[in-house]
N, C-alpha and C positions, 0 to 999 in steps of 0.2 A: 303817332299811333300806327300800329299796324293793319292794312285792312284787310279784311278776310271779305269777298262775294259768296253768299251762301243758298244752297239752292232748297226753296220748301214745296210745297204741293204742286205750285204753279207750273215746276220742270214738268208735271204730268199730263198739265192741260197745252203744255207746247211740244206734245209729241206729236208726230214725226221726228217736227225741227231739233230737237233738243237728244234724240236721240246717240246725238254724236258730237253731245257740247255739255256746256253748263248753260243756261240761260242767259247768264249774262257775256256768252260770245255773240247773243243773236244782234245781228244789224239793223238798227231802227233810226231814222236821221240819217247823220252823213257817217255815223261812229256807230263802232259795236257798245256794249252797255259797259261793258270794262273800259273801253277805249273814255268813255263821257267819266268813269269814275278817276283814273289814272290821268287824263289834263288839268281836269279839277282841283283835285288833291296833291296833284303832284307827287302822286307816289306810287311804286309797283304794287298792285295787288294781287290775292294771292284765290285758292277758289276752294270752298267747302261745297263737294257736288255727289252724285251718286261714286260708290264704290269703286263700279267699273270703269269709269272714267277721272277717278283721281289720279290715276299715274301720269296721267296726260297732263290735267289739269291740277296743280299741285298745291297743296293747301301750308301754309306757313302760319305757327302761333309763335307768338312774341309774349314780352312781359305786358303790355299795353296793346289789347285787343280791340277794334271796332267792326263787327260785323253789321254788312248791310246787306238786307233783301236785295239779293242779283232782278228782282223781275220791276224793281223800283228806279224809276226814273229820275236823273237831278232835276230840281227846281231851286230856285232862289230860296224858298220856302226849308226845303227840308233841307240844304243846304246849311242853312244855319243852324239848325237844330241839330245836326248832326256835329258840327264845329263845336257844340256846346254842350255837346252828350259827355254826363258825367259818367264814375263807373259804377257800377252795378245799375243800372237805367234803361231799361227796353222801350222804345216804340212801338206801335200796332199800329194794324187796321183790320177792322170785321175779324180781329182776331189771329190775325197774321202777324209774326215778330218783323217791324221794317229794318229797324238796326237798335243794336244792343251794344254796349262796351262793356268789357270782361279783362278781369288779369289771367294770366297762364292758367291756374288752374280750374279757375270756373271756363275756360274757351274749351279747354281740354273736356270736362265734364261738358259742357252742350254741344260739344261733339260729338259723344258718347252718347247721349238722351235726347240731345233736340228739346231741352226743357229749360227752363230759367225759374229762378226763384225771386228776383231780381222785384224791383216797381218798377211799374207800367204807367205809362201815357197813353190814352186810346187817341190815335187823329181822323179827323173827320174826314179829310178828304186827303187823297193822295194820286200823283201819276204814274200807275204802274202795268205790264202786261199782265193780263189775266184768261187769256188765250191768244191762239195763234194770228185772231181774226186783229186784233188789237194792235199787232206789227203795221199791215196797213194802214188801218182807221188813225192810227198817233202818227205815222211819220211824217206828215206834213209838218206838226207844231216840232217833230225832234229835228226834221233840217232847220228852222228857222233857230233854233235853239243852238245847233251844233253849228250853223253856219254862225253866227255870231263868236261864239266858242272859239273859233276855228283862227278866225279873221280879225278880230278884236286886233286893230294898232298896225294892222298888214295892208300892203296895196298890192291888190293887184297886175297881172299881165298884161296886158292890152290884146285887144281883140282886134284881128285883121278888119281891114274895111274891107273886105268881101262878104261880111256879112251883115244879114239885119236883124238889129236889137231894138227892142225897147226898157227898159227899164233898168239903165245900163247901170247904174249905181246899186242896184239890188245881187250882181254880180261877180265872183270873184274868180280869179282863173289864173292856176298854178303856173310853175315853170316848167315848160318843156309841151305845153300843151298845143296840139294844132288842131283849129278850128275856122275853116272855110266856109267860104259860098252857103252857108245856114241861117235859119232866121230862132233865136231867143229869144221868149216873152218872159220877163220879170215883173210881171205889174202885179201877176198876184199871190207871186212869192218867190225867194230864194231860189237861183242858180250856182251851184258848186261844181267846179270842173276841177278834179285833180290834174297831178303834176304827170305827167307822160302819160295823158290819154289823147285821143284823138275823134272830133268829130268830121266825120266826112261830109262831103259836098251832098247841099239840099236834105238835110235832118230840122225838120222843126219841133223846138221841145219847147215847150210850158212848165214853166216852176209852178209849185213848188219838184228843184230836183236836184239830184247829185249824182255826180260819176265820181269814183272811185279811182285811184291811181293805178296807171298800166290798161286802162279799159277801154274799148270801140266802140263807135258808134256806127254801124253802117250805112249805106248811102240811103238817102231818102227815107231814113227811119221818123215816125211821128209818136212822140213821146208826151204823155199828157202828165202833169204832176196830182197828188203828189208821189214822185217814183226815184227810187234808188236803185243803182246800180255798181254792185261792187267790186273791187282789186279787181282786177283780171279777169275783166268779163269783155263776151261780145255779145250786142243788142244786133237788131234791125227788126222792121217792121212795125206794128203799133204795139205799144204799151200804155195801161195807163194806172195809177195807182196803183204799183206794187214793190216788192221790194225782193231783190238779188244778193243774195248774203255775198257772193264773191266765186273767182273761179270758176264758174257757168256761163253757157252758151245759149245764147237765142238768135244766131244772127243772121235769120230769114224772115219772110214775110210769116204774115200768123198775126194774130192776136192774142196779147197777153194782158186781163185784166183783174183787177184789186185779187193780188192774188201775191205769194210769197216763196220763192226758189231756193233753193237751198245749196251746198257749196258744192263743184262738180260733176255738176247737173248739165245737160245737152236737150233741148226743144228743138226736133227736127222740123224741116221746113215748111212751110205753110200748116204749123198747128197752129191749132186754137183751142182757146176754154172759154164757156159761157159763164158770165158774170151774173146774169138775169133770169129767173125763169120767165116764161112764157105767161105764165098766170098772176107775177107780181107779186107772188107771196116770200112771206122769209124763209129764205135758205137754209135748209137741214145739213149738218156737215159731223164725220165721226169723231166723236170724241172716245178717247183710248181709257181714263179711267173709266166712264161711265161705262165701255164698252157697247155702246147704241148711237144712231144717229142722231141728237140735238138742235135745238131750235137757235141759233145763232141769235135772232132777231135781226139781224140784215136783209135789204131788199138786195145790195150787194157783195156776192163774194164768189170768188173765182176759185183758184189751183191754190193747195199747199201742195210744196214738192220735198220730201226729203232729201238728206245728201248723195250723190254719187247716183240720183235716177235719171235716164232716159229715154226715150221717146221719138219712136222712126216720124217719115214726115207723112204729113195730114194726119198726125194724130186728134182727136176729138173726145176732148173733157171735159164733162156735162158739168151744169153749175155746182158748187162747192161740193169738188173732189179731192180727197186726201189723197196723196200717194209716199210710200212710205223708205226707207234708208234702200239704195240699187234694185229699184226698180227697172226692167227693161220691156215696156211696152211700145206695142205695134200693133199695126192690121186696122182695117174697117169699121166704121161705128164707134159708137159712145162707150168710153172703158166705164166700171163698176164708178160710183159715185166714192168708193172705199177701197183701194187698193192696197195690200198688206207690204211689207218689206220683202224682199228677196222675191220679186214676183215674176215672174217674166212670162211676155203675152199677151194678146191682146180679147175683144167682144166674143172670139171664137174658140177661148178658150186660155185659161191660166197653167202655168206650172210651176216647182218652187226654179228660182235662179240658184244653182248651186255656190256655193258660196267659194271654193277653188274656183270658178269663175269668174265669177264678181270680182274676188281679190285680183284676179290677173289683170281684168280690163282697169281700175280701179289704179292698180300700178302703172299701166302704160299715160294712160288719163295724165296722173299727176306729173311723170316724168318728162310730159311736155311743156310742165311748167316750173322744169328745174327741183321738182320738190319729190323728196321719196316717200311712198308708203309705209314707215318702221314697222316694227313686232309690235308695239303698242298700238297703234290704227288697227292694224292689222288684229287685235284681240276685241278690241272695240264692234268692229265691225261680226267678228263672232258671236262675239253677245250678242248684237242687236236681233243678227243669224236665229240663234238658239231661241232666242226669247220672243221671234215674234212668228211663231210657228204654230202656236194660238191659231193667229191669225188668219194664216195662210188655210188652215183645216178649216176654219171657220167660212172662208171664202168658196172652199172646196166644197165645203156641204149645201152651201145658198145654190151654185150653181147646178147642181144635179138636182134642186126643189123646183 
C-alpha cells in the first residue's frame, strides 16, 4: 500500500506549530509522527497537507492508497486495523476520517473534496493530538512507546561509572554518546540518549525523557520528565514536561515548563514562563480557529513557541502564552499572553518583524547548522508573513485600548 499522512481540521488547532509543517512533522515521543508511521510500516510516506506547504511536503498517489489521520497516533489497536483495512473502508472518530483506503481514482477525488462515499466504522476511542496542549500531556506514554519501538532486540552503550543511575535497565544510549559525572533516574520511566549527543558533568534528568541525536546538555542542567529534546538542540537549566521539536536553543539557566518549542527557536538567558497561575484556575490559551482565548482545562500549561522565534534574556511569559512563526521578543515584564507571527518587541511596545529581515536572520540561523534556507521555506515563511497580519492589527488595536 501506499501511504499518504493527511492533514484535516486538527492542522488548525495546532497552530502556531503546524504553521510550517504538516502535523504529522510534529515531535511527540522520541519520533516525529511520520517518523512512528515510516518504522512501523516500513515504508516512505508521502503527505496530503495545506496548499502552501505541499511543495515541501510532497504528496504521492499510487494504485493502492491508505490514508491515515497525520494527528493519529500508532497503538497496537489501530495498528491492526489499519493492516486489515479493506478498500473503499473509512475509519472515524466524533466524525473525523482516521484512515481510509482508496484506489487512484477515488485518492485523487478525496483530494479534490476531502469527501468519501465509502462505509464507515465509527471507533470509540482513539490516540490522537487534538491541540497543541496534547503534544505535552501524550509524550510521556509516546517515549515509552517509541522507546520500545526504537530498541526492540538492541543493546545498549554502557554508561561511564562516573555516573549515577538508577534504573539502569529502563535505559538505552546510542553510539558516540558522552555522558559523565551526572545522575539518571529511570524508575519512573524511559531514558533515550541518542547517538552523538552529549550530557555534561552534574545534569540530573528524570525519565520519562529523550535527547535526540547531535543534542546538549549543559552543565548542571535539571530535567524533569516527561520531556523531549530534539536533533540539534541545546538545553541548560530547568526543564520540565515539555517538548523541543529540534534545532532550538535553551542553553541557559531559566525555566522551562509543560510547554512546546518549535524548530529554530533561541530562549535567551535566564528566561522563563509560568506554568501556574497564582489563583489555580485553568489556563486560558489562543486558539487561532476560534480566534479568542479558550478554556484549555489544565491547571498546567506553559509556552508554545512557533518556529524560527526568539527571545533576548530575562525574558518573562506569563502562563499559557502563544507565540507565533519569527517572533523576536525582548525588554521588561510580561509579553501579551498572545503574540502574533512576525512580531518583534517586547511589554513597551510591538512592531511588525519585516519579513526581508526575519529571512536573513532565519538564513544565517540555519547555516550554522550546515542546512540552507531554499525558495520553498523561503515562500512558506511568506505566507505565514502575509497571512498573519490579521493578527498583528489585531494586536495593534488591543494595545492602544
Amino acid at each position: 500500500m501506499n501511504i499518504i499522512l493527511f492533514d484535516d481540521s486538527t492542522w488548525e488547532e495546532l497552530l502556531p506549530l503546524t504553521f510550517t509543517r504538516p502535523v504529522s512533522e510534529i515531535r511527540i515521543g522520541i519520533l516525529t509522527i511520520r517518523e512512528k508511521w515510516e518504522k512501523i510500516t516500513s515504508s516512505k510516506v508521502s503527505y496530503f497537507t495545506k496548499s502552501y506547504l505541499q511543495e515541501k511536503f510532497q504528496l504521492t498517489i499510487g494504485n493502492d492508497n491508505l490514508f491515515i489521520n497525520s494527528s493519529l497516533l500508532p497503538t497496537k489497536e489501530i495498528i491492526d486495523l489499519i493492516l486489515s483495512c479493506t478498500e473503499n473502508l473509512s475509519y472515524t472518530y466524533k466524525n473525523q476520517i482516521l484512515f481510509v483506503r482508496f484506489n487512484k481514482n477515488q485518492a485523487e477525488e478525496f483530494t479534490q473534496t476531502f469527501k468519501t462515499k465509502c462505509k464507515s466504522i465509527e471507533l470509540q476511542s482513539v490516540s490522537k493530538l487534538n491541540s497543541f496542549c496534547d503534544i505535552f500531556i501524550k509524550n510521556g506514554k509516546e517515549i515509552e512507546k517509541d522507546f520500545s519501538l526504537i530498541t526492540k532486540g538492541r543493546i545498549s552503550q554502557k554508561l561511564s561509572n562516573t555516573n549515577q543511575v538508577l534504573g539502569k535497565e529502563n535505559i538505552f544510549i546510542e553510539e558516540n554518546a558522552k555522558i559523565e559525572c551526572s545522575c539518571l533516574n529511570a524508575t519512573s520511566g524511559h531514558i533515550y540518549i541518542g547517538k552523538d549527543t552529549e550530557i555534561m558533568e552534574g545534569c540530573n534528568i528524570r525519565g520519562s525523557f529523550a535527547l535526540c541525536e547531535h543534542s546538549t546538555i549543559k552543565l548542571g542542567a535539571k530535567i524533569y520528565g516527561p520531556t523531549t529534546i530534539g536533533q540539534h538542540s541545546k538545553v541548560g537549566g530547568e526543564i520540565n514536561n515539555s517538548v523541543i521539536f529540534g534545532y532550538s536553543n535553551k542553553a541557559h539557566d531559566g525555566f522551562l515548563g509543560n510547554s512546546v518549542i518549535g524548530e529554530w527557536c533561541n530562549i535567551g538567558a535566564d528566561s522563563n514562563n509560568s506554568n501556574l497561575k497564582n489563583n489555580y484556575t485553568n489556563v486560558k490559551m489562543w486558539n487561532y480557529p476560534k480566534k479568542q482565548f479558550t478554556d484549555t482545562g489544565l491547571m498546567f500549561a506553559g509556552l508554545i513557541m512557533g518556529d524560527h522565534s526568539k527571545c533576548g534574556i530575562n525574558t518573562m511569559f506569563n502562563t499559557g502564552t502563544v507565540v507565533g512563526v519569527s517572533a523576536n521578543l525582548f525588554g521588561a515584564g510580561f509579553h501579551r499572553n498572545f503574540v502574533p507571527s512576525f512580531t518583534w518587541g517586547g511589554p513597551s511596545g510591538y512592531i511588525t518583524y519585516q519579513l526581508k529581515k526575519a529571512v536573513e536572520v532565519a538564513k544565517i540561523v540555519m547555516s550554522r547548522r550546515d542546512i540552507e534556507l531554499n525558495v520553498i521555506e523561503e515562500n512558506i515563511l511568506k505566507f505565514v508573513y502575509e497571512n498573519s497580519e490579521v493578527y498583528r492589527q489585531l494586536q495593534a488595536k488591543c494595545s492602544k485600548q
